[in-house]
N, C-alpha and C positions, 0 to 999 in steps of 0.2 A: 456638396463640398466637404461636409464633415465623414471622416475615413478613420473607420475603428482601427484600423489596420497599420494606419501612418502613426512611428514613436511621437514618444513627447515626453521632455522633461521638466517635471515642475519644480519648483523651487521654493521654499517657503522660512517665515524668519524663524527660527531657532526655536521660539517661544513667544503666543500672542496673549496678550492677557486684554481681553475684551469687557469692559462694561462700565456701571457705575463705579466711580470710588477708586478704579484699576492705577488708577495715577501713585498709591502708595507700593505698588508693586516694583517700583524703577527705585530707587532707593533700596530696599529691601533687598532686593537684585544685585545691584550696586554692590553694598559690603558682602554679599555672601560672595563676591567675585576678590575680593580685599584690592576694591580700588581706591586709590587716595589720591588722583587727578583727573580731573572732569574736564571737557570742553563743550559750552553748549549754540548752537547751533541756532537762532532766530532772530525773528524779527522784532521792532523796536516793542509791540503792546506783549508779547513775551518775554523778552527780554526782563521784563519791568514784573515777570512773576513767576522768575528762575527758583523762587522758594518753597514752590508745588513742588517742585520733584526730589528734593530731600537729598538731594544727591551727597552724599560723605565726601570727605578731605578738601582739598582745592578746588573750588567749581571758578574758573573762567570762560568768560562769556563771551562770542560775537554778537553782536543785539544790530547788526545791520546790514540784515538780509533784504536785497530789495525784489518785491512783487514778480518780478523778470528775471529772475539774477542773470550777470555776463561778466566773462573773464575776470574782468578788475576788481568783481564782488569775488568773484570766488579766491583772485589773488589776497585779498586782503584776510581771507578767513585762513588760506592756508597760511600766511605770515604769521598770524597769530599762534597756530599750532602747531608753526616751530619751534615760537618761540616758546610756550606750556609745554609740548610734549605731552597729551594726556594720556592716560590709560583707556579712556572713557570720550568716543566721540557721540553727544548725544543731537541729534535732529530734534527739535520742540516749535512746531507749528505746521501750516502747510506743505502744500506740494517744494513751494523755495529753497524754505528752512531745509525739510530732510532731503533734496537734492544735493544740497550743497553737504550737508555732515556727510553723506554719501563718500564725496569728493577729500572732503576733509578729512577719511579715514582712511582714504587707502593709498594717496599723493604722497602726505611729507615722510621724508624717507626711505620713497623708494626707489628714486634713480628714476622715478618716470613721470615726463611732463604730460599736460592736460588733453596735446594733439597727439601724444603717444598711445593713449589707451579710448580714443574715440571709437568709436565701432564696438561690434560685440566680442566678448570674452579676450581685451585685450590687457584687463590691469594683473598684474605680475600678483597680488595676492593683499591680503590687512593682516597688520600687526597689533592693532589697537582694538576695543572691544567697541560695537556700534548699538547704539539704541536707538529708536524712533518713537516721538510721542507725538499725534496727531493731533489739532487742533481746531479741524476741518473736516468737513466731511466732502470732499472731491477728489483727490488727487489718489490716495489708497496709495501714495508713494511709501506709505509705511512700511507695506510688503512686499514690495515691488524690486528690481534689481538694475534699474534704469535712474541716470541723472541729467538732466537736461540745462545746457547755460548756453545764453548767448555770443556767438560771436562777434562785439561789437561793428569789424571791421566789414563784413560780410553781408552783417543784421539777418545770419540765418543762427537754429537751434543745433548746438552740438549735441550732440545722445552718445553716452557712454552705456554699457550694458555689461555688468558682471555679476556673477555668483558672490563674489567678495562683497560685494556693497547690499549683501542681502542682511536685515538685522540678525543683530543676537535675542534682542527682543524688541517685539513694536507693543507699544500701548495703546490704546482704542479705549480712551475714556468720552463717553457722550457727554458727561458733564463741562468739560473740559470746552466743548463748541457752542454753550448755551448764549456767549455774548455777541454770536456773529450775529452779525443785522441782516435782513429778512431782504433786500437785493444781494449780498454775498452767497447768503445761503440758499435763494434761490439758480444762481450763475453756476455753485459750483457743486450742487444737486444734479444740475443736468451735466455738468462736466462728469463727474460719478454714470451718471445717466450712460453718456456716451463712450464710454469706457468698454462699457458693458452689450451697448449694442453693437458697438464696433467690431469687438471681439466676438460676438455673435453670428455675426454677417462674415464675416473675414474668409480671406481663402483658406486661413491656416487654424479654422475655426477648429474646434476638437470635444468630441464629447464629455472630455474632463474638463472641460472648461464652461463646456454650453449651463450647465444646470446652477453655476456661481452668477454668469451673463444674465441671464435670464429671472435667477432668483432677485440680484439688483437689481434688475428694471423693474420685478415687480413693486420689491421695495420703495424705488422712489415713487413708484406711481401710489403707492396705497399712503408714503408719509412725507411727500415734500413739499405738498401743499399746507400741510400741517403744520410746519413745521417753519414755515414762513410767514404763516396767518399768525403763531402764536410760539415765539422763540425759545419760551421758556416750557415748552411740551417734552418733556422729558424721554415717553416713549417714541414719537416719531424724533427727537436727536437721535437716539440708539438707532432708529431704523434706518438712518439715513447713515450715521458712522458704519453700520452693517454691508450697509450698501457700498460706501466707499473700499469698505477694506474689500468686499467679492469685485469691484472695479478691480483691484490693485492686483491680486487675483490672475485677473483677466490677461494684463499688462506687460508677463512677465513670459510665458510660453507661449500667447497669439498675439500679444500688443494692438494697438490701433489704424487705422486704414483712412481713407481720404477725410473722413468728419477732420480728424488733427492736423492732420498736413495743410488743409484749405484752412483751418484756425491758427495756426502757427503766426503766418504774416500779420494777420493783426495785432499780436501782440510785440511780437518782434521791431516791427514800423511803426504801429501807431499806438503803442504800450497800453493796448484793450487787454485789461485780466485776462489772466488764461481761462477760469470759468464760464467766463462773460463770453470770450470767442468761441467757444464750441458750443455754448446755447445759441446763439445766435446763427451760428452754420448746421447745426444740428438737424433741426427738419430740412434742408433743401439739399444735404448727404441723404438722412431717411431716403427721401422721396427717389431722389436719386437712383439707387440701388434699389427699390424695390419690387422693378418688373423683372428682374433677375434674383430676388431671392421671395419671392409671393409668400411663401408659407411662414418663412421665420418673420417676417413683416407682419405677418396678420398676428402671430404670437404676441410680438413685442408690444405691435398697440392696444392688443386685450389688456396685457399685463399692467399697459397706463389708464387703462379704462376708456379706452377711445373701439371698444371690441365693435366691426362693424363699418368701419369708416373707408367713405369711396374714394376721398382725397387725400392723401400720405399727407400732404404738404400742408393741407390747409389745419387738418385735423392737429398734427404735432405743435407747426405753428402755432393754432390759437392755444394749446394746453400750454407752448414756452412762454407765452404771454399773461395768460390766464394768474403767471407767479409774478407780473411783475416785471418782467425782463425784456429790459430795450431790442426791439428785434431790428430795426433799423442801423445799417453800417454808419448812413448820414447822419444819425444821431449820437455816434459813439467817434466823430471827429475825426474816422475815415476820408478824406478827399476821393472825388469819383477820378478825378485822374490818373490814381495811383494803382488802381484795379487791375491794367494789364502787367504791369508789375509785379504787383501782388500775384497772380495768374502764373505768370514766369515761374515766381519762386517756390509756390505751394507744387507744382508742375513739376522741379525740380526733385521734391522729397520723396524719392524712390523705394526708400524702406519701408515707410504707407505706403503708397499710390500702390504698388505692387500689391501687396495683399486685398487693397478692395475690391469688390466681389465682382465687379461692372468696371469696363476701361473707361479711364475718366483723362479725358485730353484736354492740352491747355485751355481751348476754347469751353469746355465746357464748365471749367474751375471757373473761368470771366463768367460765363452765364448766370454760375451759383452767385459770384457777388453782385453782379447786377441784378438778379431778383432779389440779396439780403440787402439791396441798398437802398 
């Protein structure tokens, strides 16, 4: 499925400044742009440590990004900056946070509402300057060009997709992820994880993309365990921020296929982390796909250290366990009779289902959640 032959445009932010310490680069950054109004973009335990980033002149803050964000979150952040006007829209946490500054940069002011620029390359253009500072290692929405919010009405994810919402600069400080707790960080490790093997596997898979894919899985396989056993491991944070940001990578010219789409509903219905729903769908996607992609399958599980293994399922499985991570639907406050439902709607999200590499029909989305149940 990978075709030297087929284009591809890649996209990337402006300027990444990746490592320890990197957090005094966004200020620095900041005045050499001569900005004197900030808008920052997070949620409440960031919020509360807006003072890392040094930012010059005005810094106003949204501090209430929620875990899910939908419409009425993101109405309330662009309310705010209408009313600042920043020069400076910065993203500061998770995948949420810089989904929404995303939104926040490119909306007020431009004639175009949120159902207007759904789809890809539909927003009219930013006028204000975008920064992203991760705070997470899963989501790599740092360098990404995608923003996702819920439609409450619907309870499905809207996906905006533009070059505009791509940073001016993203930050990747590991130090900055050292206080996530060792169930976040293992949920959204594999979230990272699957980023990377998805866009792997993918129909629109691409050799410039394979050796980022590939290199994060190695990553998480050699440091997430690490890095859960012992939060304050300095080198596996960085290898796991590393991995994130080659996820993010992945994201933006082959994006994700059935693992998200069948993860989606959980969060969306029964407000499971987004990390947490793709580790838990995770292996029963792998397994899935794997008698139609044999060879990159057998890669990816060397890469976790599972080289060898006769059971996709069993093997991933016990490694997403092995961190910790509830693999059970029934225990993450799913109801079993909401399954076919769920089934419906993951079935619906055609912008995955379409690229994964194996046709996966509604009955077989039910199958995945009654085996994760």
């Amino acid at each position: 499925m990978t075709d030297l032959l087929r284009p591809i445009d890649i996209d990337r932010p402006a300027r990444i400044a990746f490592g320890s310490g990197q957090i005094t680069t966004l200020g620095t950054w900041a005045r050499e742009q001569g900005i004197r109004r900030c808008l920052v973009v997070a949620g409440g335990f960031n919020a509360a440590r807006v003072a890392l980033l040094d930012l010059p002149g005005e810094v106003a803050v949204f501090g209430e990004v929620k875990p899910e964000p939908d419409i009425p979150n993101l109405d309330a952040a662009l309310a705010l900056a209408k009313r600042v006007r920043p020069q400076l829209v910065v993203g500061f946490g998770g995948g949420s946070a810089m989904d929404l500054a995303k939104l926040v940069a490119v909306l007020p002011g431009s004639g175009q509402t949120l159902q207007e620029v759904v789809g890809p390359e539909k927003v009219a253009g930013r006028r204000v300057g975008l920064a992203q500072v991760a705070t997470t290692s899963g989501t790599g929405s740092e360098a990404g060009s995608r923003a996702l919010v819920t439609d409450p009405a619907t309870q499905n994810k809207l996906a905006v997709q533009s070059r505009h919402m791509i940073a001016d600069l993203a930050v990747v400080d590991p130090d900055l992820t050292m206080s996530v707790p060792p169930a976040v960080t293992a949920a959204t490790g594999v979230d990272a994880l699957a980023h990377c093997a998805e866009a792997f596997t993918s129909r629109k898979a691409h050799p410039t993309i394979d050796l980022y894919a590939l290199e994060g899985i190695r990553l998480v396989g050699r440091f997430l365990a690490r890095a859960v056993a012992d939060g304050s491991d300095r080198e596996a944070r960085a290898g796991l921020a590393l991995a994130s940001l080659y996820g993010g990578f992945c994201l933006g010219p082959v994006n994700t296929t059935a693992g998200h789409a069948v993860a989606y509903p959980l969060g969306t219905r029964h407000h499971v982390a987004h990390g947490l729903s793709c580790a838990v769908i995770f292996p029963h996607t792998l397994a899935f796909n794997a008698s139609v992609m044999p060879d990159k399958t057998a890669l990816m599980l060397d890469a976790l250290g599972l080289s060898g293994a006769r059971d996709v399922l069993a093997a991933s499985h016990g490694w997403c366990a092995t961190l910790g991570i509830e693999m059970r639907l029934s225990a993450l406050g799913v109801p079993q009779d909401d399954l076919p439902l769920m089934a419906t709607e993951a079935h619906a999200i055609r912008r995955l289902l379409d690229n994964n590499p194996r046709e996966m029909t509604r009955d077989d989305i039910l199958g995945l959640y009654r085996a994760a149940f």
